[in-house]
C-alpha positions as CSV (number, residue, x, y, z in Angstrom):
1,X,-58.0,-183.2,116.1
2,X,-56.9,-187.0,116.4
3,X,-53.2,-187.9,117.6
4,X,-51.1,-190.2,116.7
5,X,-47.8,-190.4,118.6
6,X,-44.7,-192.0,116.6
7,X,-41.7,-192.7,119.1
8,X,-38.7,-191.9,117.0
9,X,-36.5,-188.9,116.6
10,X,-34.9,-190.0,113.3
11,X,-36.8,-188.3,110.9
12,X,-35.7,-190.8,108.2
13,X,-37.4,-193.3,109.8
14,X,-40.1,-191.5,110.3
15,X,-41.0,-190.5,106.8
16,X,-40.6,-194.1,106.2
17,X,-43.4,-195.3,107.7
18,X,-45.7,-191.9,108.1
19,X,-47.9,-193.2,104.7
20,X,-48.3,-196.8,106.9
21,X,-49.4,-195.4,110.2
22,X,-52.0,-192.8,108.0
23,X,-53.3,-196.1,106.5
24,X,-54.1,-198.0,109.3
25,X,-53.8,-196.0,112.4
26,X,-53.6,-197.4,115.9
27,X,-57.0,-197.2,117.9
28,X,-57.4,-194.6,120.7
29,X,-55.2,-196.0,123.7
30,X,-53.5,-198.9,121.5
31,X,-49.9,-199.0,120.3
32,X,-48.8,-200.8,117.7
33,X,-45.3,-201.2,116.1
34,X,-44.4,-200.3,112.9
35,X,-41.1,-201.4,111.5
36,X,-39.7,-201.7,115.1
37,X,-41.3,-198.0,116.2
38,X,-44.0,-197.7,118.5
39,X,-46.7,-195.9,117.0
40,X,-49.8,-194.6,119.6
41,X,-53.2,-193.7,119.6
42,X,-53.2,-190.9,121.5
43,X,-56.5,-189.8,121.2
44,X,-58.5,-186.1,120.5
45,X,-56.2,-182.7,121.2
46,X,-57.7,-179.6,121.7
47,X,-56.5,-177.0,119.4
48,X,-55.4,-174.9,121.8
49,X,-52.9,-177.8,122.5
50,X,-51.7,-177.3,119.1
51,X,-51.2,-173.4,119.4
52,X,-49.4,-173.7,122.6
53,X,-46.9,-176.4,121.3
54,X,-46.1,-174.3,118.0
55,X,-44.9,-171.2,120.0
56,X,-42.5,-173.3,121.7
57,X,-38.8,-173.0,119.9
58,X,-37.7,-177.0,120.9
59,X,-41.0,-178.0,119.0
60,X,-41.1,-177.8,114.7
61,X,-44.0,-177.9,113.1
62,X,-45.1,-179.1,109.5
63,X,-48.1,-178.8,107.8
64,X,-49.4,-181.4,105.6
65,X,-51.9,-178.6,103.6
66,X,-53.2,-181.1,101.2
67,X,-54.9,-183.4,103.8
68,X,-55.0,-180.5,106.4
69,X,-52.7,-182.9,109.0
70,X,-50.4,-181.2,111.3
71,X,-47.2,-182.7,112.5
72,X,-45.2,-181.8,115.4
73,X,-42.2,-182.8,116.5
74,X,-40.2,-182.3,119.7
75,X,-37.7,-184.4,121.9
76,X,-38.2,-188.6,120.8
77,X,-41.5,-188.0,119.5
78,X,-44.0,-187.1,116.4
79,X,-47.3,-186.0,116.6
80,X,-49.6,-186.6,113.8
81,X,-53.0,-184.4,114.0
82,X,-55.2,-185.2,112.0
83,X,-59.0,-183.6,111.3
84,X,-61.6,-185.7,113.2
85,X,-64.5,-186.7,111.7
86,X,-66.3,-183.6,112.0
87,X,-63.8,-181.3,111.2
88,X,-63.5,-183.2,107.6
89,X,-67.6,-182.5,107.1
90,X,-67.2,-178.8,107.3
């Protein structure tokens, strides 16, 4: 899955601009800032990376089921995983 990191814990803002970042995510290794939070490309997780961060209690996780993105969210920081390329052909 691709990662985006979004530095923020304010959930608020968050939300705010979470339809932005999907529409024109940041390139592997490049942050960008949107509406004064910085917003990574953090590159391909493993899903094992996933599984081991949702059985930690200080992390939440949300599902996005429509799109099949995962969200996680722990300390100043929101993950967005999304489906690579490949994932979304199967």
């Amino acid at each position: 899955m691709k990662c985006i990191s979004v530095y923020t814990n304010n959930f608020e803002l968050f939300s705010d601009i979470y339809e932005q970042v999907l529409e024109s995510p940041p390139q592997e290794n490049e942050d960008i800032i949107v509406e004064g939070i910085t917003v990574s490309g953090s590159g391909d997780v493993p899903d094992q990376y996933i599984e081991r961060m949702r059985i930690k209690p200080e992390v939440v996780v949300m599902k996005e089921r429509e799109r099949n993105i995962m969200i996680l969210q722990h300390g100043n920081v929101f993950e967005i995983c999304l489906p690579s390329d490949e994932e979304e052909a199967v």
